[in-house]
mmCIF file of the N, C-alpha and C atoms, coordinates in Angstrom:
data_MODEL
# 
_entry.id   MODEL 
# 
loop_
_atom_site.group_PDB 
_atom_site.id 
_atom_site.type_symbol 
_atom_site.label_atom_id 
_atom_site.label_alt_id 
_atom_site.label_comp_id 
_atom_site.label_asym_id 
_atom_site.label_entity_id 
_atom_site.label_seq_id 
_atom_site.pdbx_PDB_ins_code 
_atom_site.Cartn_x 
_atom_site.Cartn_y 
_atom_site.Cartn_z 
_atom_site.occupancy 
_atom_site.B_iso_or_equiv 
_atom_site.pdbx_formal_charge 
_atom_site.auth_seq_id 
_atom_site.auth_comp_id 
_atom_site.auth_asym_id 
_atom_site.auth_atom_id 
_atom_site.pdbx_PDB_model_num 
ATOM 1   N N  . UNK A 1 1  ? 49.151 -96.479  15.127 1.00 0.00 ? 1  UNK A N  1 
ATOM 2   C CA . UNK A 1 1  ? 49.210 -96.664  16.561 1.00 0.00 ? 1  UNK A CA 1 
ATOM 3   C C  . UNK A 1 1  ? 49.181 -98.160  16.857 1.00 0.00 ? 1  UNK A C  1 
ATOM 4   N N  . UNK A 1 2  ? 49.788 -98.232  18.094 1.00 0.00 ? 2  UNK A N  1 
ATOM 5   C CA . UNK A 1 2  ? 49.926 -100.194 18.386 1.00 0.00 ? 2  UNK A CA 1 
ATOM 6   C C  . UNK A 1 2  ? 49.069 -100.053 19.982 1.00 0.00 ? 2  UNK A C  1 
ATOM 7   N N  . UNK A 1 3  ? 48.641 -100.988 20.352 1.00 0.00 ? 3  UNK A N  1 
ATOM 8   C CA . UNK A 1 3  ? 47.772 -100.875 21.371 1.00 0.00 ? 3  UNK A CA 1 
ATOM 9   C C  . UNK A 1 3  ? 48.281 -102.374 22.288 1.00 0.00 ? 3  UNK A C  1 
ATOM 10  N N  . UNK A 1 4  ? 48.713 -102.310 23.433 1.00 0.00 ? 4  UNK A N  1 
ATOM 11  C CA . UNK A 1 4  ? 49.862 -103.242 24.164 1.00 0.00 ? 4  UNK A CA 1 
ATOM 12  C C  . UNK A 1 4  ? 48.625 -103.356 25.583 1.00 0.00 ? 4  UNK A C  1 
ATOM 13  N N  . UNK A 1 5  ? 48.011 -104.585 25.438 1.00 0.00 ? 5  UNK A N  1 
ATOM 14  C CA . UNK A 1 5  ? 46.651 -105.392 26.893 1.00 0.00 ? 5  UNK A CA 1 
ATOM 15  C C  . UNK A 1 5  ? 47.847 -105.369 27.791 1.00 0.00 ? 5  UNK A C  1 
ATOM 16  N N  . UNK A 1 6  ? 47.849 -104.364 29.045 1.00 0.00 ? 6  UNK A N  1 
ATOM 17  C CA . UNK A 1 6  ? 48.640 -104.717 30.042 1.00 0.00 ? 6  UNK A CA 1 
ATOM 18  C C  . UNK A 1 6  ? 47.795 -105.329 31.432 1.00 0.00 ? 6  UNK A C  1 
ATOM 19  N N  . UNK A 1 7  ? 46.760 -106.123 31.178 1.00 0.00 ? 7  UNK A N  1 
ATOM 20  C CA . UNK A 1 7  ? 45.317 -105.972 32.111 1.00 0.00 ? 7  UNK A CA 1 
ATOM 21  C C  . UNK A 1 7  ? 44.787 -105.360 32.408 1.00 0.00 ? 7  UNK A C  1 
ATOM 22  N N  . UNK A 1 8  ? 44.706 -104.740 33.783 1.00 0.00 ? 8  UNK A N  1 
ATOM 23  C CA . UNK A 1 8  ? 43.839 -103.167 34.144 1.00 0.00 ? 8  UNK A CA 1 
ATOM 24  C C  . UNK A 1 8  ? 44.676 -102.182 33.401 1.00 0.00 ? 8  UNK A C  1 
ATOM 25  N N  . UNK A 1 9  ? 45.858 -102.272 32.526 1.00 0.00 ? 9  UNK A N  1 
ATOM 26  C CA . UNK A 1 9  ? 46.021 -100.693 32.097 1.00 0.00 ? 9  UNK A CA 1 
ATOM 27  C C  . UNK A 1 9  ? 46.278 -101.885 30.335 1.00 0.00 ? 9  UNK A C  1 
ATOM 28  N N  . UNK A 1 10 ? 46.748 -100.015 29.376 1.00 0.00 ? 10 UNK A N  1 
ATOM 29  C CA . UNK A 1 10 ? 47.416 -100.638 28.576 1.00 0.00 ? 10 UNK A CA 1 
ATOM 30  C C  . UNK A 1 10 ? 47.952 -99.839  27.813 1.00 0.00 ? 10 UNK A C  1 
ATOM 31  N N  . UNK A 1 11 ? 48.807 -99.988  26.690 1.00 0.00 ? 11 UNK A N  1 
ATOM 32  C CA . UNK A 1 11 ? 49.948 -98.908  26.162 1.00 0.00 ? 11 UNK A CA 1 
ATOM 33  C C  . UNK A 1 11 ? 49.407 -98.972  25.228 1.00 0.00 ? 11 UNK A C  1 
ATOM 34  N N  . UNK A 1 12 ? 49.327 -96.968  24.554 1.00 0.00 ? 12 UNK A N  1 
ATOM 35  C CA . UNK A 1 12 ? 49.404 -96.940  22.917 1.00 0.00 ? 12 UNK A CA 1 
ATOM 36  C C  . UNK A 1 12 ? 50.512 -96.573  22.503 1.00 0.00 ? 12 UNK A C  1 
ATOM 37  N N  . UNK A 1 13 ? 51.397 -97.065  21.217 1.00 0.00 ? 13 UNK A N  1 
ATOM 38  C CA . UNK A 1 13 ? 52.682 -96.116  21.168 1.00 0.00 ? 13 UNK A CA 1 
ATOM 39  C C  . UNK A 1 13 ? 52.208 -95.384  19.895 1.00 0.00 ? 13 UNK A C  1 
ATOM 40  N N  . UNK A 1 14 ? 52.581 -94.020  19.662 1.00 0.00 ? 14 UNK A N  1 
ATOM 41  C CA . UNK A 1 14 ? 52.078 -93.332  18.520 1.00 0.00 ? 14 UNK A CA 1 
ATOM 42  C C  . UNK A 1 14 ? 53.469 -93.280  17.644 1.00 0.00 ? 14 UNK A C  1 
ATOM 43  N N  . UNK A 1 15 ? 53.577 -93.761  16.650 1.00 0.00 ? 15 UNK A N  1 
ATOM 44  C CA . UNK A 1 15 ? 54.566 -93.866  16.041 1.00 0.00 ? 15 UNK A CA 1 
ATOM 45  C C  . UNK A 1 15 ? 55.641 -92.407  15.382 1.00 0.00 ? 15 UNK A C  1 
ATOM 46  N N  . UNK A 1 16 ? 56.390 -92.442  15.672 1.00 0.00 ? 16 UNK A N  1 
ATOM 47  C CA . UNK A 1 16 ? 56.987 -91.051  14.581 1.00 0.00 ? 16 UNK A CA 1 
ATOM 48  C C  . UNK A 1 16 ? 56.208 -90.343  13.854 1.00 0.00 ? 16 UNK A C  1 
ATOM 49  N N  . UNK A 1 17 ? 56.089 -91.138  12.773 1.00 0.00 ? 17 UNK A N  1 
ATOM 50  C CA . UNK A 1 17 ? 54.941 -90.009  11.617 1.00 0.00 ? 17 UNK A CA 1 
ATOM 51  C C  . UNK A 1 17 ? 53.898 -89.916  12.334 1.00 0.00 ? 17 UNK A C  1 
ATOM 52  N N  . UNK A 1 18 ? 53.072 -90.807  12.741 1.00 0.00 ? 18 UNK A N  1 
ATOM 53  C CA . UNK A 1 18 ? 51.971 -90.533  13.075 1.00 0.00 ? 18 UNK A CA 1 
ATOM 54  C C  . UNK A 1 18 ? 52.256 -89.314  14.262 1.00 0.00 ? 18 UNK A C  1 
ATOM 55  N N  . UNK A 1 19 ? 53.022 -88.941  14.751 1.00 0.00 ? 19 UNK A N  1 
ATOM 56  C CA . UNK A 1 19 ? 52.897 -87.643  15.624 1.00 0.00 ? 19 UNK A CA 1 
ATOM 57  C C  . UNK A 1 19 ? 53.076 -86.763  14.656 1.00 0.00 ? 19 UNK A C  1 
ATOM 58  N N  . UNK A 1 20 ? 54.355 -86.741  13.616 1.00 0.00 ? 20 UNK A N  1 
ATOM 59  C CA . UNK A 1 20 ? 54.407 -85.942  12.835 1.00 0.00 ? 20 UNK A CA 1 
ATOM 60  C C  . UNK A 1 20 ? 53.259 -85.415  12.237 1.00 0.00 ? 20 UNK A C  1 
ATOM 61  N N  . UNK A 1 21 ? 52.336 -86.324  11.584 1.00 0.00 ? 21 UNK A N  1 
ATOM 62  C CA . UNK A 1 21 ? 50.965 -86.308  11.252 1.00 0.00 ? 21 UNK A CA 1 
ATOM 63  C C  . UNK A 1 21 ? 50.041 -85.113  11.928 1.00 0.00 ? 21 UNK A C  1 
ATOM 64  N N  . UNK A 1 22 ? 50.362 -85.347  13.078 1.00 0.00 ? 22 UNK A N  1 
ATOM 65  C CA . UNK A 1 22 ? 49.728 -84.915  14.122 1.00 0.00 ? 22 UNK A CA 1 
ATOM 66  C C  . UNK A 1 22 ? 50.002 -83.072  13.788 1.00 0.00 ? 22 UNK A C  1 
ATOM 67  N N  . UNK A 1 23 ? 51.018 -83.272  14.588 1.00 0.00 ? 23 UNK A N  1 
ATOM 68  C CA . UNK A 1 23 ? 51.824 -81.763  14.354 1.00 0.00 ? 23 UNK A CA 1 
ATOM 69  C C  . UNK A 1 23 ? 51.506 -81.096  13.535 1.00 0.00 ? 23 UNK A C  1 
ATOM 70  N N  . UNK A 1 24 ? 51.800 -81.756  12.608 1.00 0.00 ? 24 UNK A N  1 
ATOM 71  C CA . UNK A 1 24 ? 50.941 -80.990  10.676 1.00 0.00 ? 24 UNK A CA 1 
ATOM 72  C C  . UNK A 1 24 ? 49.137 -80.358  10.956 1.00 0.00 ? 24 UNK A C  1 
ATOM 73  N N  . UNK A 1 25 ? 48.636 -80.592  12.044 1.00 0.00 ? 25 UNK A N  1 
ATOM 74  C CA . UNK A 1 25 ? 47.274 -80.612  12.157 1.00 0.00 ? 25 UNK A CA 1 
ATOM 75  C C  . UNK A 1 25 ? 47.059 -79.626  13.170 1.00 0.00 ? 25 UNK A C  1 
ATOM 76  N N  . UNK A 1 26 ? 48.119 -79.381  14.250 1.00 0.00 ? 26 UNK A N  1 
ATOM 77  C CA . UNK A 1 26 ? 47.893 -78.132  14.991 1.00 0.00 ? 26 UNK A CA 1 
ATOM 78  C C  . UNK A 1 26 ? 48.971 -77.326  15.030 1.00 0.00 ? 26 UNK A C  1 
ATOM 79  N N  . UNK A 1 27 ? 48.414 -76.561  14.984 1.00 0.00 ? 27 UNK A N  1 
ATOM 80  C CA . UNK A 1 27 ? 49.186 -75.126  14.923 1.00 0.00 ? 27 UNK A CA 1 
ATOM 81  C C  . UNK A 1 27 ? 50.166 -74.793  16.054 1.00 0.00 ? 27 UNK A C  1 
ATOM 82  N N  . UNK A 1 28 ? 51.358 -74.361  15.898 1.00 0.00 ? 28 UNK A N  1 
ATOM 83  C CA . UNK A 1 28 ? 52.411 -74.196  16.737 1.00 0.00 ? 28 UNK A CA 1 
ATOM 84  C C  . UNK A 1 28 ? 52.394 -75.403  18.128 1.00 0.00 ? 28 UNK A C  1 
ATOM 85  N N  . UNK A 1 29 ? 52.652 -76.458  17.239 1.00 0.00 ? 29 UNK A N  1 
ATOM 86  C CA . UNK A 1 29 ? 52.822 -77.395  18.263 1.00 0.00 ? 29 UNK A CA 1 
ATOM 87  C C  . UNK A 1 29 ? 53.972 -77.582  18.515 1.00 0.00 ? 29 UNK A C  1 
ATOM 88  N N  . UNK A 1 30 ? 54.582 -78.396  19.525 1.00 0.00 ? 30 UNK A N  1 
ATOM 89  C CA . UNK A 1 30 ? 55.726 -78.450  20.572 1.00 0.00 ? 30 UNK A CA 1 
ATOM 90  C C  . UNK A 1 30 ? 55.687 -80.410  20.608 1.00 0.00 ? 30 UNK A C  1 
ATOM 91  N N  . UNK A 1 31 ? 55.380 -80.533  19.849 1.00 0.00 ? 31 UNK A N  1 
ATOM 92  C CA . UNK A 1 31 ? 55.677 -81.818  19.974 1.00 0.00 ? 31 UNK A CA 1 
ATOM 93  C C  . UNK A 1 31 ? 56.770 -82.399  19.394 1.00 0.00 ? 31 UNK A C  1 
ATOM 94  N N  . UNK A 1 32 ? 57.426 -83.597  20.310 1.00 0.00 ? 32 UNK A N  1 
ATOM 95  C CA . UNK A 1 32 ? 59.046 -84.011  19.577 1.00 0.00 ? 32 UNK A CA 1 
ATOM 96  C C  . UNK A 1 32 ? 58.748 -84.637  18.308 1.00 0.00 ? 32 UNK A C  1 
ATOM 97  N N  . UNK A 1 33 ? 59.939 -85.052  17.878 1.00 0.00 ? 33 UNK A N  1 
ATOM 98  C CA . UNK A 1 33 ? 59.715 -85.447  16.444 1.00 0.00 ? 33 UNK A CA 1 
ATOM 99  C C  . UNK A 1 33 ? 60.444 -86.726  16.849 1.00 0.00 ? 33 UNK A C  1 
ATOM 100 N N  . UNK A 1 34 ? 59.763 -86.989  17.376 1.00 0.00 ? 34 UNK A N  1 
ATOM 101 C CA . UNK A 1 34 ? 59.884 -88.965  18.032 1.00 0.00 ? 34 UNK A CA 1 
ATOM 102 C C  . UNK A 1 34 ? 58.186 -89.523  18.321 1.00 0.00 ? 34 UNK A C  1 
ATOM 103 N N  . UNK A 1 35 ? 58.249 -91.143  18.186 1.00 0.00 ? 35 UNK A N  1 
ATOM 104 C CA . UNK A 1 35 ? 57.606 -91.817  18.894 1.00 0.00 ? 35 UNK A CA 1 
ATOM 105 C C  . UNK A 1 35 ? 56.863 -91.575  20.295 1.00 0.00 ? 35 UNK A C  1 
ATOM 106 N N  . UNK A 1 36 ? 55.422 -91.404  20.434 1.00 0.00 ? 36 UNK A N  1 
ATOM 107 C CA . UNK A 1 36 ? 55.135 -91.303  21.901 1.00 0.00 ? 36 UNK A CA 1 
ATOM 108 C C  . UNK A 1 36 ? 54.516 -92.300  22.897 1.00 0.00 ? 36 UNK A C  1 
ATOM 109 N N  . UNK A 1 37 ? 54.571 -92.705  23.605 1.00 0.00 ? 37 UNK A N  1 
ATOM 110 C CA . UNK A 1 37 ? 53.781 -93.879  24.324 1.00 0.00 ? 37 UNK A CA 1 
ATOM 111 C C  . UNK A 1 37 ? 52.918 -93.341  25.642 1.00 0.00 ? 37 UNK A C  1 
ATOM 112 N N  . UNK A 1 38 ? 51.809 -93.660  25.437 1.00 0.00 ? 38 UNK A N  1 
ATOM 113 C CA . UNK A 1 38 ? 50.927 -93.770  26.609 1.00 0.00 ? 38 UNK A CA 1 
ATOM 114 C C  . UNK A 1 38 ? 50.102 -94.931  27.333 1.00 0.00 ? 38 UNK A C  1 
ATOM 115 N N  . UNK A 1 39 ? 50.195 -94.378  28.769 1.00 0.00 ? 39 UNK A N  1 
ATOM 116 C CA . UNK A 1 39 ? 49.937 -95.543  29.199 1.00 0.00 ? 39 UNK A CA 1 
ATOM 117 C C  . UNK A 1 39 ? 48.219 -95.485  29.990 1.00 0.00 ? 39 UNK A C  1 
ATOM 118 N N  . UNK A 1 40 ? 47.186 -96.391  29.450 1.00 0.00 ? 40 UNK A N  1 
ATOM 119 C CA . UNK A 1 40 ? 46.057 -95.387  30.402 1.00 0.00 ? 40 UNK A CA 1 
ATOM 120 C C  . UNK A 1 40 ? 45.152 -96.659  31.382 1.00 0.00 ? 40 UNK A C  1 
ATOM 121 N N  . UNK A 1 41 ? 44.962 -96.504  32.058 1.00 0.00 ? 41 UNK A N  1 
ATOM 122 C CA . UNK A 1 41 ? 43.935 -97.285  32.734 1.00 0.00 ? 41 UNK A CA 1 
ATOM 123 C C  . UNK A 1 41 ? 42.567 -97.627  32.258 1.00 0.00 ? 41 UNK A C  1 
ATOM 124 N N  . UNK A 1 42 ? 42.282 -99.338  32.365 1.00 0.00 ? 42 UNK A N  1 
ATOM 125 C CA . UNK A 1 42 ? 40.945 -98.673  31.523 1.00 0.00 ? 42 UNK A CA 1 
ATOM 126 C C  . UNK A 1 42 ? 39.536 -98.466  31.661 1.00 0.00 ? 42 UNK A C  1 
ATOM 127 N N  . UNK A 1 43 ? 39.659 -97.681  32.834 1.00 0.00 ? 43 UNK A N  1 
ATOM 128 C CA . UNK A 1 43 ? 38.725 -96.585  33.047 1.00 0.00 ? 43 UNK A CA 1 
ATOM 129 C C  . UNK A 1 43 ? 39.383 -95.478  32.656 1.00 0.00 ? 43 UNK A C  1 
ATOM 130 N N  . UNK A 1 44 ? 40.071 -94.915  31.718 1.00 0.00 ? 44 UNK A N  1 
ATOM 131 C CA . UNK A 1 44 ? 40.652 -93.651  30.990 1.00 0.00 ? 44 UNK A CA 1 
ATOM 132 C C  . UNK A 1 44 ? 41.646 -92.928  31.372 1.00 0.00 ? 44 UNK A C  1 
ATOM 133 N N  . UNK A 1 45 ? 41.963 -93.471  33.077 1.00 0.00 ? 45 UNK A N  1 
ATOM 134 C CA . UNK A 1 45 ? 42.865 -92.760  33.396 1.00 0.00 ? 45 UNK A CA 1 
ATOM 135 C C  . UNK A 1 45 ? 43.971 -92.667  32.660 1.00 0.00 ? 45 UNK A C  1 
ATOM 136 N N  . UNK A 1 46 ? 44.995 -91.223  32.413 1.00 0.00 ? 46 UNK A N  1 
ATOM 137 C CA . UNK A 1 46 ? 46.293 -91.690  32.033 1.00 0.00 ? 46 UNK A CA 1 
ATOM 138 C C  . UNK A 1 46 ? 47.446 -91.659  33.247 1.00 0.00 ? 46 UNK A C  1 
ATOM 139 N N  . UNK A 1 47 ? 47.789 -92.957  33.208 1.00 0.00 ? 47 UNK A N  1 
ATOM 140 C CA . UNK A 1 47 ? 48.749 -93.111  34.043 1.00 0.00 ? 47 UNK A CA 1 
ATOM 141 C C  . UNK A 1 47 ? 50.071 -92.692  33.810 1.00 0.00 ? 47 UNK A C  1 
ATOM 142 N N  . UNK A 1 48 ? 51.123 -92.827  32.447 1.00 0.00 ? 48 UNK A N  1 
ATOM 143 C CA . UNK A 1 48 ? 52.150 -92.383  32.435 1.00 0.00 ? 48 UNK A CA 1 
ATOM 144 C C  . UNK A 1 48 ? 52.430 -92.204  30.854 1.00 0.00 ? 48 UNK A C  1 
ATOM 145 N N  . UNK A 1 49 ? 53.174 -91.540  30.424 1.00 0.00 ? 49 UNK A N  1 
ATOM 146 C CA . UNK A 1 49 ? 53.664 -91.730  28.971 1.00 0.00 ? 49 UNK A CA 1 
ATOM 147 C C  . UNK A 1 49 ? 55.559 -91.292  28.804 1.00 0.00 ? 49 UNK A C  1 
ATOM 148 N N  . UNK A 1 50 ? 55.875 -92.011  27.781 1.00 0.00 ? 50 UNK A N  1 
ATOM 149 C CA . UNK A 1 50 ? 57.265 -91.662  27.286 1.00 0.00 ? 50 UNK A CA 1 
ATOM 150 C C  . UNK A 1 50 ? 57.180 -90.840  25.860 1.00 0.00 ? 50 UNK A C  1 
ATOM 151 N N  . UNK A 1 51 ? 58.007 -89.811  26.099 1.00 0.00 ? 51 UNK A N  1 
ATOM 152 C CA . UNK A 1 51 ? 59.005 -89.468  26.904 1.00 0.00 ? 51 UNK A CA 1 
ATOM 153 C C  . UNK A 1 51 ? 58.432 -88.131  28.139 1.00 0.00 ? 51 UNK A C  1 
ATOM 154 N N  . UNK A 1 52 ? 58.097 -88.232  29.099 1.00 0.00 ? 52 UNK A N  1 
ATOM 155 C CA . UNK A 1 52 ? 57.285 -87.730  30.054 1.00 0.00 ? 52 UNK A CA 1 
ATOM 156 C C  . UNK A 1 52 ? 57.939 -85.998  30.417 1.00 0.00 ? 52 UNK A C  1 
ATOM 157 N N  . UNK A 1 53 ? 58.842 -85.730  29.580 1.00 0.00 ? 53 UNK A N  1 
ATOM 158 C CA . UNK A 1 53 ? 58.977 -84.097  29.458 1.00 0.00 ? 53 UNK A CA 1 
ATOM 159 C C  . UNK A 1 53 ? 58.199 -83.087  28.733 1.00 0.00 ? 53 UNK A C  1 
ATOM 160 N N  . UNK A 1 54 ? 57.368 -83.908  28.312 1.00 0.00 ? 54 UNK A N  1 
ATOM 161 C CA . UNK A 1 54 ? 56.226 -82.534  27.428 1.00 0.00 ? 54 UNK A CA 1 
ATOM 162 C C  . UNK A 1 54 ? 55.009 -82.837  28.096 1.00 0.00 ? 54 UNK A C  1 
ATOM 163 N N  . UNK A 1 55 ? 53.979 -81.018  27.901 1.00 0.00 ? 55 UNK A N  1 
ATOM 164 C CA . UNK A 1 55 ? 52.824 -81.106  28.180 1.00 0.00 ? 55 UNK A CA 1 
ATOM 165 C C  . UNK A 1 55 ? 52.448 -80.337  27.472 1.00 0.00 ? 55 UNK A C  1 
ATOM 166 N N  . UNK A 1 56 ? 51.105 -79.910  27.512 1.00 0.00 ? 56 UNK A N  1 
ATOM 167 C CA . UNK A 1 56 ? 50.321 -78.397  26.891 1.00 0.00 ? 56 UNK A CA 1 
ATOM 168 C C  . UNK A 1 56 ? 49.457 -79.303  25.792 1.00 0.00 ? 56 UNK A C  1 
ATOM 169 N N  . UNK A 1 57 ? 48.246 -78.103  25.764 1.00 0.00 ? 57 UNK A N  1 
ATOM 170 C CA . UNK A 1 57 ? 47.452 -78.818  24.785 1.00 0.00 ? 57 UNK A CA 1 
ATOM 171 C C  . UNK A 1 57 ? 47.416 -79.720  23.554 1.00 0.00 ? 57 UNK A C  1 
ATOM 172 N N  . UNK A 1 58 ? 48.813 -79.731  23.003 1.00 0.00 ? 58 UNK A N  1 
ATOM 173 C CA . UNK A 1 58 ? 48.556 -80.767  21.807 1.00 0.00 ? 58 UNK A CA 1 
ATOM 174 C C  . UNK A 1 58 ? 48.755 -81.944  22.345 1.00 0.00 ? 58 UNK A C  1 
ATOM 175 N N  . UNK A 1 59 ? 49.752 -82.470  23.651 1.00 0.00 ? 59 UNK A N  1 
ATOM 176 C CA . UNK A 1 59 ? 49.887 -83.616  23.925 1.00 0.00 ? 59 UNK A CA 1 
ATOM 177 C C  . UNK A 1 59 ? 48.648 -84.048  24.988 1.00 0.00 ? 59 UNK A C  1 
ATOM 178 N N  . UNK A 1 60 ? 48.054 -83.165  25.253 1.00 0.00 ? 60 UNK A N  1 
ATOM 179 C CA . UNK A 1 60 ? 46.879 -83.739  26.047 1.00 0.00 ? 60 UNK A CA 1 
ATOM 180 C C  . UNK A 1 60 ? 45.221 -84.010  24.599 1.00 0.00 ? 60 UNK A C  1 
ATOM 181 N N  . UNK A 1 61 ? 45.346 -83.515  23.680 1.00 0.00 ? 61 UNK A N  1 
ATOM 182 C CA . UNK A 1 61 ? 44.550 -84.145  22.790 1.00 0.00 ? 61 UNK A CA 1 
ATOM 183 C C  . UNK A 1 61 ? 45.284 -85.540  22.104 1.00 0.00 ? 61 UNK A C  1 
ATOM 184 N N  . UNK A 1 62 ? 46.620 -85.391  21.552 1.00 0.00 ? 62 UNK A N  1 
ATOM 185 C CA . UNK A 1 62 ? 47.226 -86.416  20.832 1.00 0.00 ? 62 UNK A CA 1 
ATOM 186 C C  . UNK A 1 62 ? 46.587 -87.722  21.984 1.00 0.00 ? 62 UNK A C  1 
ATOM 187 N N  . UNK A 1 63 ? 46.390 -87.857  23.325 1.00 0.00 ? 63 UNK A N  1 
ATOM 188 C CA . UNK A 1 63 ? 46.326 -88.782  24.412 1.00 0.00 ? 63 UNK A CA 1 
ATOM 189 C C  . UNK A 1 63 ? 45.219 -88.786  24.488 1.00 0.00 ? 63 UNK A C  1 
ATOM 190 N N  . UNK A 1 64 ? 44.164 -87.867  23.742 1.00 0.00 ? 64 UNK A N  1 
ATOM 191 C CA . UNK A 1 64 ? 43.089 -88.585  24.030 1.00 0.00 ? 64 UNK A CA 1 
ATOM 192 C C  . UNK A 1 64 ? 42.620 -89.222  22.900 1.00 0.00 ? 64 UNK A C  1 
ATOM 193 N N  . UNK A 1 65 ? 43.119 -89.009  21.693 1.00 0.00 ? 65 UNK A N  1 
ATOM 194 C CA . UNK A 1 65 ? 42.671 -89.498  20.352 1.00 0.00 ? 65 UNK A CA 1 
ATOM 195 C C  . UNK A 1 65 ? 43.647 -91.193  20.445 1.00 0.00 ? 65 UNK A C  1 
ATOM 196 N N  . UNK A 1 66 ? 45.241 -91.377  21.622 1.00 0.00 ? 66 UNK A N  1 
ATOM 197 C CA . UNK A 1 66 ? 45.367 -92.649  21.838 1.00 0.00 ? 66 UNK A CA 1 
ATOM 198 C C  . UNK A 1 66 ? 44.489 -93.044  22.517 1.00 0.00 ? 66 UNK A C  1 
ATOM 199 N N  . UNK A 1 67 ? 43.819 -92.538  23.913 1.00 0.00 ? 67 UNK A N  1 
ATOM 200 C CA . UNK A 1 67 ? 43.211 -93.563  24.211 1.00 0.00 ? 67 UNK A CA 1 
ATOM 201 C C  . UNK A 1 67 ? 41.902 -94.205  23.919 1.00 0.00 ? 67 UNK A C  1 
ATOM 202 N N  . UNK A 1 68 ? 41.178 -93.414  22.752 1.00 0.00 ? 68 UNK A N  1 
ATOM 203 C CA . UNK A 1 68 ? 39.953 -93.445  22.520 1.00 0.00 ? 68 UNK A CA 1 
ATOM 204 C C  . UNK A 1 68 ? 40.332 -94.510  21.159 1.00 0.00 ? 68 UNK A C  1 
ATOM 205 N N  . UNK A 1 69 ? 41.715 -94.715  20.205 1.00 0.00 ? 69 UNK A N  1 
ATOM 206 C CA . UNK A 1 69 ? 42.040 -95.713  19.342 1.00 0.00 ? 69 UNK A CA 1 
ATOM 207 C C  . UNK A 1 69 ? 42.238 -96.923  20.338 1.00 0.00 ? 69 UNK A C  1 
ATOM 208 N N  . UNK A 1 70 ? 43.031 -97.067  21.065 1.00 0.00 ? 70 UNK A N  1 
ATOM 209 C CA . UNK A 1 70 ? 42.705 -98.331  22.214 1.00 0.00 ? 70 UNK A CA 1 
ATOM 210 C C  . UNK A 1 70 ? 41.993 -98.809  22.990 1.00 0.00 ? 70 UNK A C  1 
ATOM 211 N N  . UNK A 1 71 ? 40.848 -98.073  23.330 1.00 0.00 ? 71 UNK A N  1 
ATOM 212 C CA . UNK A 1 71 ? 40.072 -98.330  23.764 1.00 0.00 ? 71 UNK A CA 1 
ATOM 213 C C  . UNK A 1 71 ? 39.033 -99.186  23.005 1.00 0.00 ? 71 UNK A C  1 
ATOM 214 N N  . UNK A 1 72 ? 39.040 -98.585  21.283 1.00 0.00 ? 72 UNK A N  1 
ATOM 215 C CA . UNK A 1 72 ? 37.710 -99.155  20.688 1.00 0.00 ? 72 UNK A CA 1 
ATOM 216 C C  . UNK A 1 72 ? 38.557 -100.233 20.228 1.00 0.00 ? 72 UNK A C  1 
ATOM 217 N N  . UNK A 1 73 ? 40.123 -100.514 20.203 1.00 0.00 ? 73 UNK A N  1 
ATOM 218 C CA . UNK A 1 73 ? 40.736 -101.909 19.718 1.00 0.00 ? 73 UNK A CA 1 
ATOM 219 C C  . UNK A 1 73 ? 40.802 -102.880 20.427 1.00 0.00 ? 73 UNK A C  1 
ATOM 220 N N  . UNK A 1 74 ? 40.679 -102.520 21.866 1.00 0.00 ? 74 UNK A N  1 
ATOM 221 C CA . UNK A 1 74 ? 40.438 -103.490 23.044 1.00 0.00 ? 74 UNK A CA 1 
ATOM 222 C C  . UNK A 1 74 ? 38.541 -103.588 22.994 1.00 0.00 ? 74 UNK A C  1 
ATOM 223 N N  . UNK A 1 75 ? 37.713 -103.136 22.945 1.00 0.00 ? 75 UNK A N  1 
ATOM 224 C CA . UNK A 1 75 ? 36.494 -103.339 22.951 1.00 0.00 ? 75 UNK A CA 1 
ATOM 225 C C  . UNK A 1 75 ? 36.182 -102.270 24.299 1.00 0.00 ? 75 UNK A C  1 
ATOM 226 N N  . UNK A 1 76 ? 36.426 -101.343 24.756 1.00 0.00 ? 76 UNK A N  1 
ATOM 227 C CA . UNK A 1 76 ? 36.156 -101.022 26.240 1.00 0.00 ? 76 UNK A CA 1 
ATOM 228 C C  . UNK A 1 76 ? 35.215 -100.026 25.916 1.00 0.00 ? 76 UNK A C  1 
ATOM 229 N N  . UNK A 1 77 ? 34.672 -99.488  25.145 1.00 0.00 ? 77 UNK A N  1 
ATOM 230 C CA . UNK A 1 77 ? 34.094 -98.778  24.490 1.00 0.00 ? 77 UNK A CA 1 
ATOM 231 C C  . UNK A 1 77 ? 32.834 -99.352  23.393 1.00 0.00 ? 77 UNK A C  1 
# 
């Protein structure tokens, strides 16, 4: 994962494998087999991510395991 200081917000991008990674870890997941980026505020909000056509439980954990890696790489935590 890469972690992008946008001031009050900031981007994680989760790389290919590393989603792939991911996928391998939950069961009947729906996740693309691309790169994902999120964008969160940092008070935790998530503000936006690419590519913004998927939802359902694996992409709402994959987003919290980004923002909880950017968070402790920025110090906000």
């Amino acid at each position: 994962m890469r972690v992008r200081d946008l001031g009050s917000a900031f981007n994680v991008n989760v790389s290919r494998d590393e989603v792939g990674d991911f996928r391998q870890s939950w069961p009947c997941s729906n996740l693309p087999d691309k790169s994902i980026c999120f964008q969160f505020s940092k008070t935790g909000d998530l503000i936006d991510m690419w590519p913004s056509n998927i939802d359902g439980s694996d992409v709402l954990a994959l987003s919290q395991d980004a923002y909880a890696y950017g968070a402790k790489k920025l110090k906000l935590t």
